[in-house]
mmJSON file of the N, C-alpha and C atoms, coordinates in Angstrom:
{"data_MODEL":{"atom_site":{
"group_PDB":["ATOM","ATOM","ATOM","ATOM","ATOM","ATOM","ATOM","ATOM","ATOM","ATOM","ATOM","ATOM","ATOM","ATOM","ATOM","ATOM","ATOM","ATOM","ATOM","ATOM","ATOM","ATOM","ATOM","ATOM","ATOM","ATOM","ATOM","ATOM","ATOM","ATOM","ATOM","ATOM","ATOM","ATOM","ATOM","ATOM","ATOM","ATOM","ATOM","ATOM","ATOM","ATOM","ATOM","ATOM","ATOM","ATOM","ATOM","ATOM","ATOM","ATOM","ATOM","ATOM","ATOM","ATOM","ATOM","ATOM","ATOM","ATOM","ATOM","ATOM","ATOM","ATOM","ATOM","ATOM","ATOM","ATOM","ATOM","ATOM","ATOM","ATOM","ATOM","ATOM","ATOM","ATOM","ATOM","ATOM","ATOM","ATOM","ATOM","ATOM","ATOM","ATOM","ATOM","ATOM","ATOM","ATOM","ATOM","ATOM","ATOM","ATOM","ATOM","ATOM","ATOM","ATOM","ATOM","ATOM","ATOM","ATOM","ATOM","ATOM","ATOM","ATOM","ATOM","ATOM","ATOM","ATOM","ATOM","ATOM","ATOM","ATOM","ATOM","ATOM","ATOM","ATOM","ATOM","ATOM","ATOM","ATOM","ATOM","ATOM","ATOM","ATOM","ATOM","ATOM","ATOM","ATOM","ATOM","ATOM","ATOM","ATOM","ATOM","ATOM","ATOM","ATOM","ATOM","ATOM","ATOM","ATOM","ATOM","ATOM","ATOM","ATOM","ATOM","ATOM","ATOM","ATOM","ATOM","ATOM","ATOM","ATOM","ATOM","ATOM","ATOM","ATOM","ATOM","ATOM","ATOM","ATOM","ATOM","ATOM","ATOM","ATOM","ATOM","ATOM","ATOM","ATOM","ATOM","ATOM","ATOM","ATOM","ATOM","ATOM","ATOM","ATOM","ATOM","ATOM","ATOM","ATOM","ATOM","ATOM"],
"id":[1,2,3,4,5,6,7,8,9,10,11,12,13,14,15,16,17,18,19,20,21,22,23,24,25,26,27,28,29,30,31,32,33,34,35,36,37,38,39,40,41,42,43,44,45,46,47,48,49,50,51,52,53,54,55,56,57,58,59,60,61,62,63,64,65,66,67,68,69,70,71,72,73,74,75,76,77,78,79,80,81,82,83,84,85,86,87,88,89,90,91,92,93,94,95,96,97,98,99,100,101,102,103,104,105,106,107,108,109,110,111,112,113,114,115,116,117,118,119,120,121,122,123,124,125,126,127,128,129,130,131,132,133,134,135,136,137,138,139,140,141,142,143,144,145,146,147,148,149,150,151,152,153,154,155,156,157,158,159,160,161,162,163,164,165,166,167,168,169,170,171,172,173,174,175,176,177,178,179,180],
"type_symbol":["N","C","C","N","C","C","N","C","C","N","C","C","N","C","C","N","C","C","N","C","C","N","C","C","N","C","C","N","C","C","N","C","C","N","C","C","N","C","C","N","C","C","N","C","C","N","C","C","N","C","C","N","C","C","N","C","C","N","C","C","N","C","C","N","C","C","N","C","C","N","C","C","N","C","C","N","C","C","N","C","C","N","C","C","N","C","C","N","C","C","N","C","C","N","C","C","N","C","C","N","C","C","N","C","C","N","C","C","N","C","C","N","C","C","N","C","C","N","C","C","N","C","C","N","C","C","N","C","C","N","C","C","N","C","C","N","C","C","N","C","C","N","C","C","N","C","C","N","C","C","N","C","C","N","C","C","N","C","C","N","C","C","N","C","C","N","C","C","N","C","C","N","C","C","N","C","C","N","C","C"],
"label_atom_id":["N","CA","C","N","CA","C","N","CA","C","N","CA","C","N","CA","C","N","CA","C","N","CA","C","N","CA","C","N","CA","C","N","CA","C","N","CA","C","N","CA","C","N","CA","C","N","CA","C","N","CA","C","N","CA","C","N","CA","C","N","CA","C","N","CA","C","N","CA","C","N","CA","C","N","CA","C","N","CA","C","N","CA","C","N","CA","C","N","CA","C","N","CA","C","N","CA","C","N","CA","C","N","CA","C","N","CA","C","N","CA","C","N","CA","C","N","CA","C","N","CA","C","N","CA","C","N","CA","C","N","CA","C","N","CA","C","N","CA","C","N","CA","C","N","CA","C","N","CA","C","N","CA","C","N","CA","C","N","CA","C","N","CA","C","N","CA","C","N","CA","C","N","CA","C","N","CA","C","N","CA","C","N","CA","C","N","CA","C","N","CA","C","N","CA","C","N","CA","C","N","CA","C","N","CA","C","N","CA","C"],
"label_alt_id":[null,null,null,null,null,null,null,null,null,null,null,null,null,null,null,null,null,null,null,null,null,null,null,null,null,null,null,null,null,null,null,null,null,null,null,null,null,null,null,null,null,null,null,null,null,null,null,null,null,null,null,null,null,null,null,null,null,null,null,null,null,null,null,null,null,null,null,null,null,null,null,null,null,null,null,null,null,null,null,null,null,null,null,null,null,null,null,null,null,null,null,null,null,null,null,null,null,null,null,null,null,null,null,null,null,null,null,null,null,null,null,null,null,null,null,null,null,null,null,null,null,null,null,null,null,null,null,null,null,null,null,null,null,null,null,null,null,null,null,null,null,null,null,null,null,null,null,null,null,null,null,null,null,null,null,null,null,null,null,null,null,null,null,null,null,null,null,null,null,null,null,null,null,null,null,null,null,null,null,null],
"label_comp_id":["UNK","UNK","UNK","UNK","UNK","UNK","UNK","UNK","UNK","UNK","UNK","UNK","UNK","UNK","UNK","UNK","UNK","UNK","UNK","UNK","UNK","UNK","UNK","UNK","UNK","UNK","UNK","UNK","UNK","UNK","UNK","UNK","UNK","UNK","UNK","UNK","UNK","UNK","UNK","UNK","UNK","UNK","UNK","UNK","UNK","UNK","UNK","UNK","UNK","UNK","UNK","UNK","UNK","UNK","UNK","UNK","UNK","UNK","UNK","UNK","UNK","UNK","UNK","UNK","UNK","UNK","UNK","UNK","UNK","UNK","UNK","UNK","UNK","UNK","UNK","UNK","UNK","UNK","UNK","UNK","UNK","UNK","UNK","UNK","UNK","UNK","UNK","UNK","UNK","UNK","UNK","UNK","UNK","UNK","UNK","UNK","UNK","UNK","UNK","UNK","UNK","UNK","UNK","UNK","UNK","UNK","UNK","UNK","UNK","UNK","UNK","UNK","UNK","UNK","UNK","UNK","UNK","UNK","UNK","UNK","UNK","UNK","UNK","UNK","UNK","UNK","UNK","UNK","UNK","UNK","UNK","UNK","UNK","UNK","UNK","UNK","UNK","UNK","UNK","UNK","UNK","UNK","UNK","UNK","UNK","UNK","UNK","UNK","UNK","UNK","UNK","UNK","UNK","UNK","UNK","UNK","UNK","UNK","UNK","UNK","UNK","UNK","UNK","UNK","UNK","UNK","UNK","UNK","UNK","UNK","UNK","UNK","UNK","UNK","UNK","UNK","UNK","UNK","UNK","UNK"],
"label_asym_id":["A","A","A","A","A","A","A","A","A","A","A","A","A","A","A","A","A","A","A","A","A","A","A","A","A","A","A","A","A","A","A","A","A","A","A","A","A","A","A","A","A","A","A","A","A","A","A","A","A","A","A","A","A","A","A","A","A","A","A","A","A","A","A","A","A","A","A","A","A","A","A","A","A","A","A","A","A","A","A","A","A","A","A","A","A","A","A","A","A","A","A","A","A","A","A","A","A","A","A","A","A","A","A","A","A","A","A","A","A","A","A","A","A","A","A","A","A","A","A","A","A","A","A","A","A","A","A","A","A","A","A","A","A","A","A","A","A","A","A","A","A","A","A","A","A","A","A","A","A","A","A","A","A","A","A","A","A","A","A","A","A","A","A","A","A","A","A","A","A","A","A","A","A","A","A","A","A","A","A","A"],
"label_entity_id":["1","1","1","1","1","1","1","1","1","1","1","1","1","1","1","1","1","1","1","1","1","1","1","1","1","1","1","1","1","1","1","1","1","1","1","1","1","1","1","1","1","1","1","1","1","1","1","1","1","1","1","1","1","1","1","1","1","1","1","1","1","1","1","1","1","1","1","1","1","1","1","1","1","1","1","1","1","1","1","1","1","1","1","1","1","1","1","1","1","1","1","1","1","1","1","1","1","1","1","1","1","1","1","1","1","1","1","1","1","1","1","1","1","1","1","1","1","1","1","1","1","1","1","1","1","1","1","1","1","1","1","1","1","1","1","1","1","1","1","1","1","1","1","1","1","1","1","1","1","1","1","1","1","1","1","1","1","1","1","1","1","1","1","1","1","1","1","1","1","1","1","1","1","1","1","1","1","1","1","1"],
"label_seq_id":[1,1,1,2,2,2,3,3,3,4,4,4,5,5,5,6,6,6,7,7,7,8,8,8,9,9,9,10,10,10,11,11,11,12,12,12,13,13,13,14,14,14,15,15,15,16,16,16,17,17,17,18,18,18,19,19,19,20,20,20,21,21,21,22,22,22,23,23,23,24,24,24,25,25,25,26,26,26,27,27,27,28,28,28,29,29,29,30,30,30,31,31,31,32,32,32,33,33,33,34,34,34,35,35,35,36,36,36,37,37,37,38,38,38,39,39,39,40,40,40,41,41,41,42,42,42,43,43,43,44,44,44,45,45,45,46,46,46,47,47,47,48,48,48,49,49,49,50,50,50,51,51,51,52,52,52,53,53,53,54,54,54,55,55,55,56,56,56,57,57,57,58,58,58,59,59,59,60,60,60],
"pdbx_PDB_ins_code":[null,null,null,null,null,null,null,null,null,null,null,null,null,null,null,null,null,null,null,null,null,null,null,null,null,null,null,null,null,null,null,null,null,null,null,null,null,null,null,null,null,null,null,null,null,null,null,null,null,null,null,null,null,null,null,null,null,null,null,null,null,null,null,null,null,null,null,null,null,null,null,null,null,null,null,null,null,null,null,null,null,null,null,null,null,null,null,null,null,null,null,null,null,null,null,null,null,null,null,null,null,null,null,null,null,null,null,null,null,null,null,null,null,null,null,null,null,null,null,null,null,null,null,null,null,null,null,null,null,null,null,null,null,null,null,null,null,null,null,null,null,null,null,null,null,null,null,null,null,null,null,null,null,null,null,null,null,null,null,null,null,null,null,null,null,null,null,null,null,null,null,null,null,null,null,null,null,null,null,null],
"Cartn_x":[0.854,0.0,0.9,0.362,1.548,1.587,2.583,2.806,2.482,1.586,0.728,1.222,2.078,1.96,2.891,2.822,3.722,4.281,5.869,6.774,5.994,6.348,6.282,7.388,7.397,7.713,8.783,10.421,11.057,10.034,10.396,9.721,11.413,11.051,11.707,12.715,14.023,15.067,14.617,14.03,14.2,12.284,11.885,10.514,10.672,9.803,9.743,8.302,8.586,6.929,6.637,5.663,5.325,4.074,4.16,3.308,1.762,0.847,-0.795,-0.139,-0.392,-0.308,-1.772,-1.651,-2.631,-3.795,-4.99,-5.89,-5.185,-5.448,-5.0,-5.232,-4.708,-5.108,-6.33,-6.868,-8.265,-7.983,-8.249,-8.026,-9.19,-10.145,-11.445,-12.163,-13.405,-13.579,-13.662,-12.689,-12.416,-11.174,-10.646,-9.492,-9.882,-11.249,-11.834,-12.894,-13.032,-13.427,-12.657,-11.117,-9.929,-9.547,-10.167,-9.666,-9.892,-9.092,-9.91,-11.16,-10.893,-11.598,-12.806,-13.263,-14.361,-14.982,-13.993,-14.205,-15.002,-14.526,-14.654,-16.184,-16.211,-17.789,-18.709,-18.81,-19.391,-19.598,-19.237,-19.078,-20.045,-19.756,-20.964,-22.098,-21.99,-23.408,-24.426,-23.779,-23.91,-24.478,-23.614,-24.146,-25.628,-25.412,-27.061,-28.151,-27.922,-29.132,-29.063,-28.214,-28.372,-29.151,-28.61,-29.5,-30.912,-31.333,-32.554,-33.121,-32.883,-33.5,-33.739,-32.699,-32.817,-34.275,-33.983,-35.009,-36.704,-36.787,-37.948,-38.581,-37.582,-38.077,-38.197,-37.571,-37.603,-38.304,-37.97,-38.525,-39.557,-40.469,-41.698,-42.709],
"Cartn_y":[-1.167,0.0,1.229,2.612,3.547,4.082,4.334,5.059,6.572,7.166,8.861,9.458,8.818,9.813,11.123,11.873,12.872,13.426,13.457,13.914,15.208,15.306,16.571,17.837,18.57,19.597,20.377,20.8,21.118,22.725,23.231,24.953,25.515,26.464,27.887,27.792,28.217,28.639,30.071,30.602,32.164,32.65,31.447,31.549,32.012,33.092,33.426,32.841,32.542,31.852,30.876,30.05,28.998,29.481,28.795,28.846,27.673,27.764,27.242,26.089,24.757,23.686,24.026,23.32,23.65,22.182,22.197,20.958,19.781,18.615,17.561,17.217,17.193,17.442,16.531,16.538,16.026,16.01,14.639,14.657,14.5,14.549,14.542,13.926,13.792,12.934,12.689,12.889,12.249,11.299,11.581,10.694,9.335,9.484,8.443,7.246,8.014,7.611,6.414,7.703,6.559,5.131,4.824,3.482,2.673,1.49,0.433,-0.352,-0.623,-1.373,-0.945,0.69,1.053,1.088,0.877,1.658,0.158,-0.975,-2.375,-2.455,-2.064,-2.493,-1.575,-0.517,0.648,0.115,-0.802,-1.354,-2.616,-3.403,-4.135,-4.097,-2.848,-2.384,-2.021,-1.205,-0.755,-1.357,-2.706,-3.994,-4.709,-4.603,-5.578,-4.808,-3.439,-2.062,-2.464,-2.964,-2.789,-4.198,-5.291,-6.532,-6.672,-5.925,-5.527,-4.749,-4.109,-3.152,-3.92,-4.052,-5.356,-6.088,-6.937,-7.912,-7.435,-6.262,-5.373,-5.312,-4.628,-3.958,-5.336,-6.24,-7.353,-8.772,-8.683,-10.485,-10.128,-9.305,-9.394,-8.511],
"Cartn_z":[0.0,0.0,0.0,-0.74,-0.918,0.743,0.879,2.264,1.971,2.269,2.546,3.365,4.901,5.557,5.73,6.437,6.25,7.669,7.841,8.798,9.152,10.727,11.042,10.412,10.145,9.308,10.372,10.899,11.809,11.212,13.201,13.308,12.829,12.203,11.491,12.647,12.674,13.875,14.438,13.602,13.855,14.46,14.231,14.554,16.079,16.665,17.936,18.139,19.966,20.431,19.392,20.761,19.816,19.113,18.226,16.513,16.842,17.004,16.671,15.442,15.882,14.67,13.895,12.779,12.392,12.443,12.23,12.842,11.916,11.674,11.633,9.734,9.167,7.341,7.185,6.589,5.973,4.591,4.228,3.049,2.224,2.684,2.114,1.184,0.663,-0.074,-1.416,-2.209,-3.296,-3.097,-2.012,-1.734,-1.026,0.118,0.49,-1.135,-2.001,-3.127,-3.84,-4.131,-4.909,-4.109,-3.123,-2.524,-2.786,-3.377,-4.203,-3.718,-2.02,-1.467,-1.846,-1.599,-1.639,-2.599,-3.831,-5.262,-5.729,-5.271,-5.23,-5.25,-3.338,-2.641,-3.35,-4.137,-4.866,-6.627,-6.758,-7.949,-7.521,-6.762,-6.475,-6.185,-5.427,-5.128,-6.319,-6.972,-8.154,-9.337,-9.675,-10.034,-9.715,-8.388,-7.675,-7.908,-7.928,-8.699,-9.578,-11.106,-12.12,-12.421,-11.865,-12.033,-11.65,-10.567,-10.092,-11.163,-11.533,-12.536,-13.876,-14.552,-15.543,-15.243,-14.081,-13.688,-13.523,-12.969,-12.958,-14.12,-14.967,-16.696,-17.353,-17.408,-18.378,-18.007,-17.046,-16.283,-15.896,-14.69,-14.501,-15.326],
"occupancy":[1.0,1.0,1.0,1.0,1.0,1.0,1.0,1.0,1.0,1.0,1.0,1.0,1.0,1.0,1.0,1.0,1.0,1.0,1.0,1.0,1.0,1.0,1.0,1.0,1.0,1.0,1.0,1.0,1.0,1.0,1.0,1.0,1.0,1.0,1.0,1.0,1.0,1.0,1.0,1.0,1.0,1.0,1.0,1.0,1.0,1.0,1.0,1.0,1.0,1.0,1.0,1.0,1.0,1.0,1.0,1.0,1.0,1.0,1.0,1.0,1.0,1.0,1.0,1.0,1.0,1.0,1.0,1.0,1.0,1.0,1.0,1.0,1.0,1.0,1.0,1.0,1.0,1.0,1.0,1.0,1.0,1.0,1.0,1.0,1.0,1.0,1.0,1.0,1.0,1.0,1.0,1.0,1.0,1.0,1.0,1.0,1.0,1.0,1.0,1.0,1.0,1.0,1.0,1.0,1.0,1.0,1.0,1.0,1.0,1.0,1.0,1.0,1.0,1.0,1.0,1.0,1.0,1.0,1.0,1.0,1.0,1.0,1.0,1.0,1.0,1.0,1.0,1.0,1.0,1.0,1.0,1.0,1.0,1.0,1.0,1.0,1.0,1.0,1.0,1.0,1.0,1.0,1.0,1.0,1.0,1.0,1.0,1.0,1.0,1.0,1.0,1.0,1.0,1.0,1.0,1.0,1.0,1.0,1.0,1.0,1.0,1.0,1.0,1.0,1.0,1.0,1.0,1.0,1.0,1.0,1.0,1.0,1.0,1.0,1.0,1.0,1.0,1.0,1.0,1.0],
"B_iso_or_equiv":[0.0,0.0,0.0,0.0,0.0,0.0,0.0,0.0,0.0,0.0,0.0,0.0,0.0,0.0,0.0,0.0,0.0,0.0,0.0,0.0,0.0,0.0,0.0,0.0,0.0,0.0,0.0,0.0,0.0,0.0,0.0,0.0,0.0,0.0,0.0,0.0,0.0,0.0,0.0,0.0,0.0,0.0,0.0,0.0,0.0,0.0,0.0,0.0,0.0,0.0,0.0,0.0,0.0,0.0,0.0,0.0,0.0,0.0,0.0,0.0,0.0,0.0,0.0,0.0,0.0,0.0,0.0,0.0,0.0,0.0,0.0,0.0,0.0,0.0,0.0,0.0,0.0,0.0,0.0,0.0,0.0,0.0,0.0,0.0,0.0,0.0,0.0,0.0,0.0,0.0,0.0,0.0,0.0,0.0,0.0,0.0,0.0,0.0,0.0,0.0,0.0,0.0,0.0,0.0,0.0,0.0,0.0,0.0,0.0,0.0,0.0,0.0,0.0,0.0,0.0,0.0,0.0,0.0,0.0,0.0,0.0,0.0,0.0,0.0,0.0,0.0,0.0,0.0,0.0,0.0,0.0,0.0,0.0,0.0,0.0,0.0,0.0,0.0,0.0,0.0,0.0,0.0,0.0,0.0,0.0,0.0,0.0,0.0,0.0,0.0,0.0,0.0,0.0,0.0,0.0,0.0,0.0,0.0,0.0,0.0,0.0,0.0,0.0,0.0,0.0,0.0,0.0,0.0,0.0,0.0,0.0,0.0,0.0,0.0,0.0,0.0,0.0,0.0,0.0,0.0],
"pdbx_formal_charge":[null,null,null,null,null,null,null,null,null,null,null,null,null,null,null,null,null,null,null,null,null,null,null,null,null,null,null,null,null,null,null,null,null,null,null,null,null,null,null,null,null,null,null,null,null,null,null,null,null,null,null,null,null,null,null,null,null,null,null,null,null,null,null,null,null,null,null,null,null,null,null,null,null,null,null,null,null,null,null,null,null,null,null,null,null,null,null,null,null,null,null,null,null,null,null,null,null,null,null,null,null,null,null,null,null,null,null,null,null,null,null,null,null,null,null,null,null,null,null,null,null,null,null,null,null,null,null,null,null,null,null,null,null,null,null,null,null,null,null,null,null,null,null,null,null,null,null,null,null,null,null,null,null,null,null,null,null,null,null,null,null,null,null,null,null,null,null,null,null,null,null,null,null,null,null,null,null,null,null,null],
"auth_seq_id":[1,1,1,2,2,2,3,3,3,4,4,4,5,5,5,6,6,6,7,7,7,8,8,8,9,9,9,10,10,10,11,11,11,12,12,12,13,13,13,14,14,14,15,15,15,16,16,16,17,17,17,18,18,18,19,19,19,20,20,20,21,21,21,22,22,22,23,23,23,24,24,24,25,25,25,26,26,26,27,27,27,28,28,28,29,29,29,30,30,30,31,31,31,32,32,32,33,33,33,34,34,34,35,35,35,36,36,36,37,37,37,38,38,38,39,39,39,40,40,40,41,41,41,42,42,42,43,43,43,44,44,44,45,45,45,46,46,46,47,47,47,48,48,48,49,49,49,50,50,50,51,51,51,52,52,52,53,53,53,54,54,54,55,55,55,56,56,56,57,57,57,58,58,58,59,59,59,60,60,60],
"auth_comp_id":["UNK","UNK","UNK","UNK","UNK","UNK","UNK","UNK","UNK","UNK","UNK","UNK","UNK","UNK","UNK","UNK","UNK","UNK","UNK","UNK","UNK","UNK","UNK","UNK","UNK","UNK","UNK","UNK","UNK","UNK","UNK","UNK","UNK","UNK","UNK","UNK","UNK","UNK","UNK","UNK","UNK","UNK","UNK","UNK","UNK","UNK","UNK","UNK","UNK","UNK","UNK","UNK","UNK","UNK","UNK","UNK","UNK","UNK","UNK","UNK","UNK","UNK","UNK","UNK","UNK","UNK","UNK","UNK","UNK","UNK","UNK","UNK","UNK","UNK","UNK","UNK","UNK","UNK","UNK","UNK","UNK","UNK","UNK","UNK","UNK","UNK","UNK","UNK","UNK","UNK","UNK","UNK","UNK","UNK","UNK","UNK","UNK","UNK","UNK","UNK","UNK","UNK","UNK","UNK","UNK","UNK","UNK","UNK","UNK","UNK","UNK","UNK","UNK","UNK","UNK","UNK","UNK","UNK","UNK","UNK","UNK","UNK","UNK","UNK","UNK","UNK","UNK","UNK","UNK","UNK","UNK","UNK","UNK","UNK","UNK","UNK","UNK","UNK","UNK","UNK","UNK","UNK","UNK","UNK","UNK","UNK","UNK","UNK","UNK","UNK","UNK","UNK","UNK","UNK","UNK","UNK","UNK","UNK","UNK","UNK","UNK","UNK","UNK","UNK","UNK","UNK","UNK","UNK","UNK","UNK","UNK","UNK","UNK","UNK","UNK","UNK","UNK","UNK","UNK","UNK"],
"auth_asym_id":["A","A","A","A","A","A","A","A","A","A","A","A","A","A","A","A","A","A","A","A","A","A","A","A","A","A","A","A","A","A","A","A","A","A","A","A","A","A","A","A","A","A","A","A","A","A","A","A","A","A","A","A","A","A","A","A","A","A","A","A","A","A","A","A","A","A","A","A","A","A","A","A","A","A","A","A","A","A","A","A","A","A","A","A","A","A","A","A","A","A","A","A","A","A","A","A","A","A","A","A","A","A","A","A","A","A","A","A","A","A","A","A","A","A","A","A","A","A","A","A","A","A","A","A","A","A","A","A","A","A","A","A","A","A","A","A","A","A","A","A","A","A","A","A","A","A","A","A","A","A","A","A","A","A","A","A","A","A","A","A","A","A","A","A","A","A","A","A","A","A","A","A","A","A","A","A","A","A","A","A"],
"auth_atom_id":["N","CA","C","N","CA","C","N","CA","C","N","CA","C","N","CA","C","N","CA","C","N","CA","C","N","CA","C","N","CA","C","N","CA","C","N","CA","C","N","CA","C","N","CA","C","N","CA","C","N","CA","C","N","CA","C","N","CA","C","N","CA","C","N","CA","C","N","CA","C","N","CA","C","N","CA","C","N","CA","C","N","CA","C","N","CA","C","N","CA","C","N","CA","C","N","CA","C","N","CA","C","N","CA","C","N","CA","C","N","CA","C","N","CA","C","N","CA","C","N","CA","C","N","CA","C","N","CA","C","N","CA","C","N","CA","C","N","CA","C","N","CA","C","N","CA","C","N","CA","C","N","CA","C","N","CA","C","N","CA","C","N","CA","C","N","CA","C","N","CA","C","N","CA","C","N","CA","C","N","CA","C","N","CA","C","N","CA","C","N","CA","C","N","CA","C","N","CA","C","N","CA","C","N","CA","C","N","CA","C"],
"pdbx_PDB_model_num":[1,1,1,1,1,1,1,1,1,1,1,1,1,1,1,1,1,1,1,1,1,1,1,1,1,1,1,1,1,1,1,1,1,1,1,1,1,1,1,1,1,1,1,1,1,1,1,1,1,1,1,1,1,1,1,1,1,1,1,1,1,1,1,1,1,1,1,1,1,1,1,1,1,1,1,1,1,1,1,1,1,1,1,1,1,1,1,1,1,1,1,1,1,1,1,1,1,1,1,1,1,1,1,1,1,1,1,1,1,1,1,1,1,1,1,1,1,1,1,1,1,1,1,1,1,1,1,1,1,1,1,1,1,1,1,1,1,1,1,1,1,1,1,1,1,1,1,1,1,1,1,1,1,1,1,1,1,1,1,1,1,1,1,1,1,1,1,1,1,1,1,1,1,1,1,1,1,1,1,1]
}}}
């Protein structure tokens, strides 16, 4: 699996007082999208609608 994560970043030498981190990155969702697993279970799902539907319009 690719490794994402990311080092803490060293503070500036010249930085005075400490500095507010900033909240925790979010990578939001198109990135929760690209995951295969999901991209997987979203494809199946996807599928069982489409066979249902099929089956609706044509078989009964």
């Amino acid at each position: 699996m690719l490794d994402t994560s990311r080092e803490p970043v060293p503070a500036a030498p010249d930085a005075a007082g400490p500095v507010d981190m900033p909240a925790e990155d979010t990578r939001g969702c198109l990135f929760a999208l690209s995951q295969p697993p999901l991209m997987i279970f979203l494809a199946v799902i996807g599928c069982l609608l489409l066979t249902a539907a099929v089956h609706d319009l044509f078989v009964l």
